[in-house]
C-alpha positions as CSV (number, residue, x, y, z in Angstrom):
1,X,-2.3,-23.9,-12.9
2,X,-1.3,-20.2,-13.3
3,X,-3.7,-18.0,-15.9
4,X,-2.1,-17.6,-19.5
5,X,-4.1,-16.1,-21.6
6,X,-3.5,-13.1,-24.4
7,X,-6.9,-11.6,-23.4
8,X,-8.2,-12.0,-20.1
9,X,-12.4,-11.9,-19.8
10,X,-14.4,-9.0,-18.9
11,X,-16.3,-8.1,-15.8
12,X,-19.8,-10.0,-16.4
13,X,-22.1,-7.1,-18.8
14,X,-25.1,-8.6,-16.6
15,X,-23.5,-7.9,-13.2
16,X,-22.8,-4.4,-14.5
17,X,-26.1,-3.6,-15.9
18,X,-27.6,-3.9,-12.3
19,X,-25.9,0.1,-12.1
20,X,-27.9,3.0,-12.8
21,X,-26.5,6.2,-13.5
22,X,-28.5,8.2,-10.5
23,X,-26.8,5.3,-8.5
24,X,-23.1,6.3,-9.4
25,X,-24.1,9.8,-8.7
26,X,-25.8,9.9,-5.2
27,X,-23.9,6.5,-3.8
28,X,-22.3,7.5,-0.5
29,X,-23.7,11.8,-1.7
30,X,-20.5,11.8,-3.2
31,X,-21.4,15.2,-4.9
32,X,-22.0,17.1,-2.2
33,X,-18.8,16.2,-0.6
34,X,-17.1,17.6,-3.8
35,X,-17.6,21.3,-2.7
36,X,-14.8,24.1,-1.7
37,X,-14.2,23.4,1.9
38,X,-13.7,19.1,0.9
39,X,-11.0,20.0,-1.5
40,X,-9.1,22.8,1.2
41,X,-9.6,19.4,3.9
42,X,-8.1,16.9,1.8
43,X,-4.0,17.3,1.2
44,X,-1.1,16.2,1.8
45,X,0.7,15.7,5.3
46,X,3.4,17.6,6.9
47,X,6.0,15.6,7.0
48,X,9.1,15.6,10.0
49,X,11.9,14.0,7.8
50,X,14.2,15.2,4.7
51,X,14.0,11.9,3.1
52,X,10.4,11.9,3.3
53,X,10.1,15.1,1.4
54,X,12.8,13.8,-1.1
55,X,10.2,10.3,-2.1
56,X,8.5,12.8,-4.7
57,X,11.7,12.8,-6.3
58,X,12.7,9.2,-6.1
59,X,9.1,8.4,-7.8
60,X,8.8,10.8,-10.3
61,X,12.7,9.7,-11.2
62,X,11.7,6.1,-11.8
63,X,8.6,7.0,-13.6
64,X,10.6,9.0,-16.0
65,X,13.1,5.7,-16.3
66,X,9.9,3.9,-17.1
67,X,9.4,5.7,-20.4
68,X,12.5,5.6,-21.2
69,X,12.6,1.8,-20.9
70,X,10.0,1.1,-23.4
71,X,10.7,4.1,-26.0
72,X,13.9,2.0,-25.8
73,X,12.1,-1.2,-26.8
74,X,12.6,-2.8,-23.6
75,X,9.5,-4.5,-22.3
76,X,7.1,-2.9,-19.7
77,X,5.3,-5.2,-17.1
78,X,2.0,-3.9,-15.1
79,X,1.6,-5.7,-11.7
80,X,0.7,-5.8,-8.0
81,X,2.3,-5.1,-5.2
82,X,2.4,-8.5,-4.1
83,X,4.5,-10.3,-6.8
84,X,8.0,-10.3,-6.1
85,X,10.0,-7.7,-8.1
86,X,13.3,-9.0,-7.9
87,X,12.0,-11.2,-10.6
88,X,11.0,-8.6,-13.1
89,X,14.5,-6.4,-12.8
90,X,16.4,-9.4,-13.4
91,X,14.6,-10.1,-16.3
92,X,15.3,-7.0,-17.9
93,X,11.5,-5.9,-17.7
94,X,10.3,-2.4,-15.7
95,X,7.5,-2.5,-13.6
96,X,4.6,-0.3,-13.0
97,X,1.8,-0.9,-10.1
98,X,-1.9,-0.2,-11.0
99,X,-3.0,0.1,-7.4
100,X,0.3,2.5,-6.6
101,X,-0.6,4.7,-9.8
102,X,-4.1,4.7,-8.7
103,X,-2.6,6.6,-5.1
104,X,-0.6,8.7,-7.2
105,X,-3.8,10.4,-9.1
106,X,-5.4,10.6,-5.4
107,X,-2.9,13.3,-4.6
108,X,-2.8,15.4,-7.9
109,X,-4.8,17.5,-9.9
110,X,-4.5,18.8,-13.3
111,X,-4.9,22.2,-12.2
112,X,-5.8,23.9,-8.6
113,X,-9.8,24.4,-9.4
114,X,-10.1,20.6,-10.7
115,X,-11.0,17.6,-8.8
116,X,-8.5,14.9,-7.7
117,X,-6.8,13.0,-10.7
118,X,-8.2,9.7,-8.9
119,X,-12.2,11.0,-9.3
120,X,-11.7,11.9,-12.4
121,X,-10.6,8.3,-13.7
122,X,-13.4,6.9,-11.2
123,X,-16.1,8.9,-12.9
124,X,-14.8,7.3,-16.6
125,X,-15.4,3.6,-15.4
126,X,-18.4,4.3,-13.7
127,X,-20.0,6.0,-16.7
128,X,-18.8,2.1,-18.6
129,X,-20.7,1.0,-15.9
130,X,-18.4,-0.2,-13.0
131,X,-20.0,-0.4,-9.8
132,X,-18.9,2.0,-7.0
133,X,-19.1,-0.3,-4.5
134,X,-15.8,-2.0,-6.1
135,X,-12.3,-0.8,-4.9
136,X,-11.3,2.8,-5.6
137,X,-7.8,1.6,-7.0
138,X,-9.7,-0.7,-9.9
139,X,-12.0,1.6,-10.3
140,X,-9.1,4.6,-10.8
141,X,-7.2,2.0,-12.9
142,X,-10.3,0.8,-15.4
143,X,-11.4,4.5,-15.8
144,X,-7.5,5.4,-16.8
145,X,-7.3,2.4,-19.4
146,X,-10.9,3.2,-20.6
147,X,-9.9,6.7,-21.0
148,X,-7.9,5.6,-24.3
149,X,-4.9,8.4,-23.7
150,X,-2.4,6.2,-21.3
151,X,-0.5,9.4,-21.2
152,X,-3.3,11.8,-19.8
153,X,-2.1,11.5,-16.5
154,X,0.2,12.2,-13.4
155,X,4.0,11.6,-14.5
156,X,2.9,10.9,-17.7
157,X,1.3,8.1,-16.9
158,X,1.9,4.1,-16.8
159,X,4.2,3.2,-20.3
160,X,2.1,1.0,-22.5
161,X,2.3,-2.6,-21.0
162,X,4.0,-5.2,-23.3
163,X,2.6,-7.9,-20.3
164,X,0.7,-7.7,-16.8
165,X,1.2,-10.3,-14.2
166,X,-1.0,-10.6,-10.6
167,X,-1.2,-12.8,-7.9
168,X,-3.9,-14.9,-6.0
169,X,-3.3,-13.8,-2.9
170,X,-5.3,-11.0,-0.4
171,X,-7.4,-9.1,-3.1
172,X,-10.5,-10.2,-4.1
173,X,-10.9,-7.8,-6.9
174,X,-7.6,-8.0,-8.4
175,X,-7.6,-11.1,-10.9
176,X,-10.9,-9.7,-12.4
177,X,-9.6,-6.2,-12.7
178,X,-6.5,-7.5,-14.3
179,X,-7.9,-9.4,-16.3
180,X,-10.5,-6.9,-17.5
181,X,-7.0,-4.4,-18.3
182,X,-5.3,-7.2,-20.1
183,X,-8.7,-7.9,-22.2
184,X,-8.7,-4.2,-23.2
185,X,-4.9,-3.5,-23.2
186,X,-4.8,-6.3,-25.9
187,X,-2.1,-7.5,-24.1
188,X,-0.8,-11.1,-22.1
189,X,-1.8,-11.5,-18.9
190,X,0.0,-14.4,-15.7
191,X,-1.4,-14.9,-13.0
192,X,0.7,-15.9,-9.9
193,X,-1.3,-18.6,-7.6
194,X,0.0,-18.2,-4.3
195,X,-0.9,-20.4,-0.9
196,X,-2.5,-18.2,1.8
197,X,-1.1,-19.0,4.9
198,X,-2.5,-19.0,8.4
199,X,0.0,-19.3,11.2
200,X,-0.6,-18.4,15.1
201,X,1.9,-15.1,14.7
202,X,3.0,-13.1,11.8
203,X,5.2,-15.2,10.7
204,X,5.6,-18.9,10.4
205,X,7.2,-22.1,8.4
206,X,5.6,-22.7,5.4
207,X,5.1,-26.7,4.4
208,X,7.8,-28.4,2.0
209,X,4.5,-28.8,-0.6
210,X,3.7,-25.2,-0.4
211,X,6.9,-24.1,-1.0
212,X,7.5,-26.4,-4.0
213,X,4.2,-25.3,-5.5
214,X,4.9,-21.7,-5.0
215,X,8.7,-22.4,-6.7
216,X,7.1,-24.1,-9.8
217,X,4.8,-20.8,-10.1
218,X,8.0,-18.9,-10.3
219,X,9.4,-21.1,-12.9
220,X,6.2,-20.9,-15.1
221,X,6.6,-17.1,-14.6
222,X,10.0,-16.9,-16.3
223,X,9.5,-19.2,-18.9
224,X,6.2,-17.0,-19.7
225,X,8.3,-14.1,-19.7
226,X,10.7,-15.6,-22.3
227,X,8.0,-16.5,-24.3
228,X,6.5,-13.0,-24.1
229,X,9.7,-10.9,-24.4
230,X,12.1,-13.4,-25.6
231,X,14.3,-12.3,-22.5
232,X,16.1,-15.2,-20.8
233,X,16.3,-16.0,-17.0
234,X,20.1,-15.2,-15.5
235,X,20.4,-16.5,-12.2
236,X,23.4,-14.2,-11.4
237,X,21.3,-11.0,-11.9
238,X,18.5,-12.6,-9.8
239,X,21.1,-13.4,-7.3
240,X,22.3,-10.2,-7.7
241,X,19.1,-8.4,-6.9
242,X,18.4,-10.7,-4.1
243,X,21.6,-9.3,-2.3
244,X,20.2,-5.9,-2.6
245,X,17.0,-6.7,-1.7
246,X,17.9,-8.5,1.6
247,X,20.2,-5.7,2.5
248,X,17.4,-2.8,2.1
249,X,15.3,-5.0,4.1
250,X,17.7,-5.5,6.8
251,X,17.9,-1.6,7.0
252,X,14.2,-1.4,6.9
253,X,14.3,-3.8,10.2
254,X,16.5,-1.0,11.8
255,X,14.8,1.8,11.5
256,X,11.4,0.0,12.7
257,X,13.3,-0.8,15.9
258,X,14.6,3.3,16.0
259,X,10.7,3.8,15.7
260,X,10.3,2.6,19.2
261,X,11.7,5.1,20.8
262,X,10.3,7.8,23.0
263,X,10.1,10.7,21.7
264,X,8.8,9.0,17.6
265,X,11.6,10.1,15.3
266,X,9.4,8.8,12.2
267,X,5.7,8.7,11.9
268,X,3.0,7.5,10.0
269,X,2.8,10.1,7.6
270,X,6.7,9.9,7.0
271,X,6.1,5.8,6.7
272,X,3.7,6.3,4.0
273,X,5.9,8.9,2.6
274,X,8.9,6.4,2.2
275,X,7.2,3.7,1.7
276,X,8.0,3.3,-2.1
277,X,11.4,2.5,-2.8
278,X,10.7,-0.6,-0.7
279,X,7.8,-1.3,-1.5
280,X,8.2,-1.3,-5.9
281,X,11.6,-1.1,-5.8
282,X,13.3,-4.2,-4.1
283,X,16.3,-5.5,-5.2
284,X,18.0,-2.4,-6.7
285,X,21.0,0.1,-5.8
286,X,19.0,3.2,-5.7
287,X,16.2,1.4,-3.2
288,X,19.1,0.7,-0.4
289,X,20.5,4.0,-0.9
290,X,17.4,5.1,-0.3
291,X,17.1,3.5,3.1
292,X,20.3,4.0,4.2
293,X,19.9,7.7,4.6
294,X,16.6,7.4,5.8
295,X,18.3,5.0,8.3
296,X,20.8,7.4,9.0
297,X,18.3,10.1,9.4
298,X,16.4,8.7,11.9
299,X,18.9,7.4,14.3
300,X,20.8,11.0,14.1
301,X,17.1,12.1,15.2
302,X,17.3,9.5,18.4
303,X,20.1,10.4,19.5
304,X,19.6,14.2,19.3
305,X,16.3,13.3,21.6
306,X,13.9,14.5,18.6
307,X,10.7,13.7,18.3
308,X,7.9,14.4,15.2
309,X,7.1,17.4,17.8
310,X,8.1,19.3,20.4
311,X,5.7,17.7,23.2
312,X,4.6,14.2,22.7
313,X,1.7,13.0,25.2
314,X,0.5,9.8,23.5
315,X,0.7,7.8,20.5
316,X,-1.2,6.1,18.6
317,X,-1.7,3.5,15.8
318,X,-3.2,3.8,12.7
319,X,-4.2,0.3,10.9
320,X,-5.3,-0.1,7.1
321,X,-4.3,1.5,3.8
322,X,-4.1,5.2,4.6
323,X,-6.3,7.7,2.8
324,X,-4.3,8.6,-0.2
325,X,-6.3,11.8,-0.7
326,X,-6.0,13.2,2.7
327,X,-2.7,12.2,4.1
328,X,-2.8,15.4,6.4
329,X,-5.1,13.4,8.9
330,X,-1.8,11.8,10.2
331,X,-0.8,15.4,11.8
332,X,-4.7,15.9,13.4
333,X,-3.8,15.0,16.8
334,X,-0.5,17.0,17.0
335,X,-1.9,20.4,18.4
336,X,-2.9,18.1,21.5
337,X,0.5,16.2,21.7
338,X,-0.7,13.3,19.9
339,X,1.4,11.7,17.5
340,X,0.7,8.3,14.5
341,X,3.8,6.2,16.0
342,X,2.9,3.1,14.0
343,X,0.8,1.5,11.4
344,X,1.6,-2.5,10.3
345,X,0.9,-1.8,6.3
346,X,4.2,-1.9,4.0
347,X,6.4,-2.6,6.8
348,X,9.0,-5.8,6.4
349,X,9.6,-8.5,8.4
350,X,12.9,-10.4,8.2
351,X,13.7,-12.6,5.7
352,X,15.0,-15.6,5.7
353,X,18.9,-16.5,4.8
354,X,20.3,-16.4,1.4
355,X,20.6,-19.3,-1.1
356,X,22.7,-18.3,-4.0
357,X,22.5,-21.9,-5.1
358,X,18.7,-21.6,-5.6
359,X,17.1,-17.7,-5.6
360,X,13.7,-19.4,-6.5
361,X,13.4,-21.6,-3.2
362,X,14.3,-18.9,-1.2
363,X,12.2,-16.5,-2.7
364,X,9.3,-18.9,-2.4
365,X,10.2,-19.3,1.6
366,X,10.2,-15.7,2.3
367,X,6.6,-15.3,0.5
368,X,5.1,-18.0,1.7
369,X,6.8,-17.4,5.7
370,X,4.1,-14.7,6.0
371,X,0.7,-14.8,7.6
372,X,-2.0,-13.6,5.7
373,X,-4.8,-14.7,7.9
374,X,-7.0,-12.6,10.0
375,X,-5.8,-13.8,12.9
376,X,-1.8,-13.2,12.6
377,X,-2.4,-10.1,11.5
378,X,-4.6,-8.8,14.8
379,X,-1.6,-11.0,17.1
380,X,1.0,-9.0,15.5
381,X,-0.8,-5.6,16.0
382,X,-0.9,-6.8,19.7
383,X,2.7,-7.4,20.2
384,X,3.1,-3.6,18.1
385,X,0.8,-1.9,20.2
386,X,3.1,-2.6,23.2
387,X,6.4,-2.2,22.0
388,X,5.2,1.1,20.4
389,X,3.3,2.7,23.9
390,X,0.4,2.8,21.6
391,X,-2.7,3.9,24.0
392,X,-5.3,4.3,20.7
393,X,-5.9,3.5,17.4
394,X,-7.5,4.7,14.6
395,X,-8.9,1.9,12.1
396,X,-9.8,2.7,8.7
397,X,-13.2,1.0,7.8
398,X,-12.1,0.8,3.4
399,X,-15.5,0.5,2.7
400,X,-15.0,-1.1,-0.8
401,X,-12.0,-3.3,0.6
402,X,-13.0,-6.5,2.4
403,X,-9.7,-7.5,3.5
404,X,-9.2,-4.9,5.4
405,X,-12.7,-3.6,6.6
406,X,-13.6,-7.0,8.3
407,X,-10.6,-7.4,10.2
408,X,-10.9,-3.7,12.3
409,X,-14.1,-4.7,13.7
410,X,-12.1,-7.6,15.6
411,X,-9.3,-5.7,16.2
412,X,-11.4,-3.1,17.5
413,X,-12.6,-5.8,20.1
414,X,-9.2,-7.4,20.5
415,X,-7.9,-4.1,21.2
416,X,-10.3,-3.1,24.0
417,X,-10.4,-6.3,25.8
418,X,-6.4,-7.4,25.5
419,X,-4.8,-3.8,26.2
420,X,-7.4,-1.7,26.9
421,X,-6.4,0.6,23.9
422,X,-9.5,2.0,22.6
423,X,-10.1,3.0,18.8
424,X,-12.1,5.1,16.5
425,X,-12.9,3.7,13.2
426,X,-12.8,6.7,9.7
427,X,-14.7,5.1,6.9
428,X,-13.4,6.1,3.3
429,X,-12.6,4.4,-0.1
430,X,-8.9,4.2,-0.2
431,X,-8.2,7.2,-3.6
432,X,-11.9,8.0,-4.2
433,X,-11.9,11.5,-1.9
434,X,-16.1,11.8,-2.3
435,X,-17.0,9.2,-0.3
436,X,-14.9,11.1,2.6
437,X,-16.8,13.4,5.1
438,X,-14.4,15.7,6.9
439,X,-16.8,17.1,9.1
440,X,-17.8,13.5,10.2
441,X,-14.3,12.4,10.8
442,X,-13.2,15.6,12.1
443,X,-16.3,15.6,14.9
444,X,-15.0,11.4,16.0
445,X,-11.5,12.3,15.6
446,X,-12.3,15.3,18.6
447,X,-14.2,13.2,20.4
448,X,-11.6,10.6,20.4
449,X,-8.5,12.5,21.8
450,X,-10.7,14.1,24.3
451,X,-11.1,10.5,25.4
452,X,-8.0,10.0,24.9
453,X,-6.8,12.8,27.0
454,X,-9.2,12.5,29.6
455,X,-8.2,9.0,30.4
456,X,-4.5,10.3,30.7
457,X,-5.8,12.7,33.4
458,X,-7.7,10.2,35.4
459,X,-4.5,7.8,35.4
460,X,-2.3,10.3,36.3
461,X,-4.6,11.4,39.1
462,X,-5.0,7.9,40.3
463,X,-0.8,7.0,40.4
464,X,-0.2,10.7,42.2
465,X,-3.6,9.7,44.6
């Protein structure tokens, strides 16, 4: 049965108590990596594409329409990428997402001298005696609730929750962190238990039980919602959103397939960029428009024969949750001709067909119609790596994320011994900038495109031989 509960229970005191203050200070010699030169290394990315360097807009837009939501009186829902938000817009409720926020304050400062939003909030749920080793977005997210002032941050912060919802699914962390936030936010907390599904590719056909199950979850959600907000469900608005939300995917398909060609129009670091509208914003207007001139965008770059830059020699994948703080890693290889032509995170895959007569079902097929297994997930990077010319990859080893550091040590394997693509793994937290060390990345990074390059020659060499 899904969690209801107006105060969710607190990380164990005992488990915390096993953290010592010199141990939150020296873990990973996070100090020392705070100095001049880390802050100059870690910033943003160059990015190729208008609508790319538009996003900051499009997010700082809807975090404005946020607060003006609830100083409206309208109700305010915290939640995870995972839960499906067509739900939340046609229930009249505005969503914020912790672990999105939490990669907003990686990339902002409160002035130019200061450290990263995302430390700062770190450093405050350490000192309450959170463990490093848990993931940089709880951690980010506990300090900023802990913190007291929900308005001492980027944007202006998260408006006051009236509810937060999760899911089951992928993160371990996640149901305790939420409800650790619901315990101090005083505040009703759901809890979305989701079927994970393992299926030989990325996709699959979830079982008529599974799919029931998962629909009876979303039924509990809504009524919760009423009870909570005293908003009722409207099938026409969900409907409604579901229209939008399959057309932004559909354009989302399109410019994946425009990604394939040779030269790149649209890299990584533009991906990332974009990545929001779909991501926190499906099943609105503003999220197809969106996409549609990104769409637009990138085909006019096709067929105008543009790539990211002037002389592509190889490309290259990039798999895991980038590294919020120091996006400009995705143009490192670009003074040697190498470009970031795909990375499988926040990307769609198709949905299945519409079913006016019953939203719920359908949403519950395309949910559950996704792999979430090891195993899919390396197959599908397989299939990528081909269709996108990929000839390396760089793996980020999320040291305080277990779904996605075990699965690069296989696909570092898989990689090697299927294609022959080698890879180079950059080990990081995902927001929390001192456990980075540039010059360590920077001296694998060289050594890999001289590889890289190298191999290039000798293949050449051999075909003109």
């Amino acid at each position: 049965m899904p969690i209801k509960q107006k105060r969710g229970r607190t990380i164990r005191k005992r488990t915390l108590k096993r953290v010592t203050r010199n141990c939150l200070v020296n873990r990973w010699g996070r100090e020392n990596a705070m100095g001049e030169q880390q802050k100059a290394a870690t910033k943003g990315s160059r990015k190729t594409l208008e609508m790319a360097r538009n996003t900051w807009k499009f997010i700082r837009q809807d975090y404005g329409e946020g607060h003006e939501h609830k100083n409206a009186g309208k109700p305010v829902v915290w939640s995870c990428a995972l839960v499906e938000k067509e739900l939340y817009y046609s229930m009249g409720l505005f969503p914020y997402y912790p672990e999105q926020f939490a990669s907003l304050c990686a990339v902002r400062r409160k002035t130019k001298d200061s450290e990263k939003e995302a430390v700062r909030f770190a450093r405050y749920a350490e000192q309450a005696g959170y463990s490093t080793d848990l993931c940089g977005y709880e951690r980010v997210c506990t300090g900023y609730v802990v913190n007291g002032d929900l308005s001492d941050a980027p944007l202006g912060g998260m408006a006051p929750p009236d509810m937060l919802v999760t899911t089951s699914s992928v993160c371990d962390v996640r149901l305790k962190w939420f409800e650790d936030m619901a315990q101090r936010l005083q505040v009703p907390l759901f809890t979305l238990d989701r079927p994970e599904q393992v299926f030989e590719d990325i996709m699959g056909h979830p079982k008529p039980h599974e799919i029931l199950y998962y629909r009876s979850q979303l039924e509990d959600f809504l009524s919760f919602t009423t009870e909570v907000t005293g908003n009722k469900f409207d099938q026409d608005r969900l409907n409604e959103c579901m229209d939008w939300a399959y057309k932004t995917n559909e354009l989302r398909l399109e410019i994946l397939e425009l990604r394939k060609n040779v030269p790149s129009p649209m890299g990584s670091a533009d991906s990332f960029a974009t990545m929001y509208p779909g991501m926190y914003c499906s099943g609105t207007e503003r999220a197809y428009e969106f996409y549609k001139a990104l769409r637009d965008e990138v085909r006019a770059k096709v067929k105008a024969g543009k790539g990211q830059i002037p002389n592509e020699r190889f490309r290259l994948l990039w798999f895991g949750i980038p590294i919020w703080f120091n996006m400009s890693i995705f143009n490192y290889f670009e003074p040697v001709g190498g470009v970031f032509a795909y990375e499988p995170n926040y990307n769609p895959v198709p949905s299945p067909p519409r079913n006016t007569a019953d939203p719920l079902t359908e949403m519950a097929i395309r949910t559950l119609s996704i792999g979430t297994s090891m195993g899919s997930r390396i197959r599908a990077v397989l299939e990528q790596c081909t269709e996108y010319n990929i000839v390396g990859g760089v793996l980020a080893y999320l040291i305080t994320c277990r779904p996605y550091y075990l699965p690069v040590l296989e696909l570092a394997r898989v990689l090697k011994k299927e294609l022959g693509v080698p890879s180079v793994f950059i080990e990081s937290d995902l927001v929390d900038e001192r456990s980075y060390s540039e010059a360590q990345v920077r001296t694998r990074m060289d050594a890999f495109s001289e590889m890289i390059l190298k191999k290039m020659e000798t293949e050449a060499a051999c075909q003109t031989g």
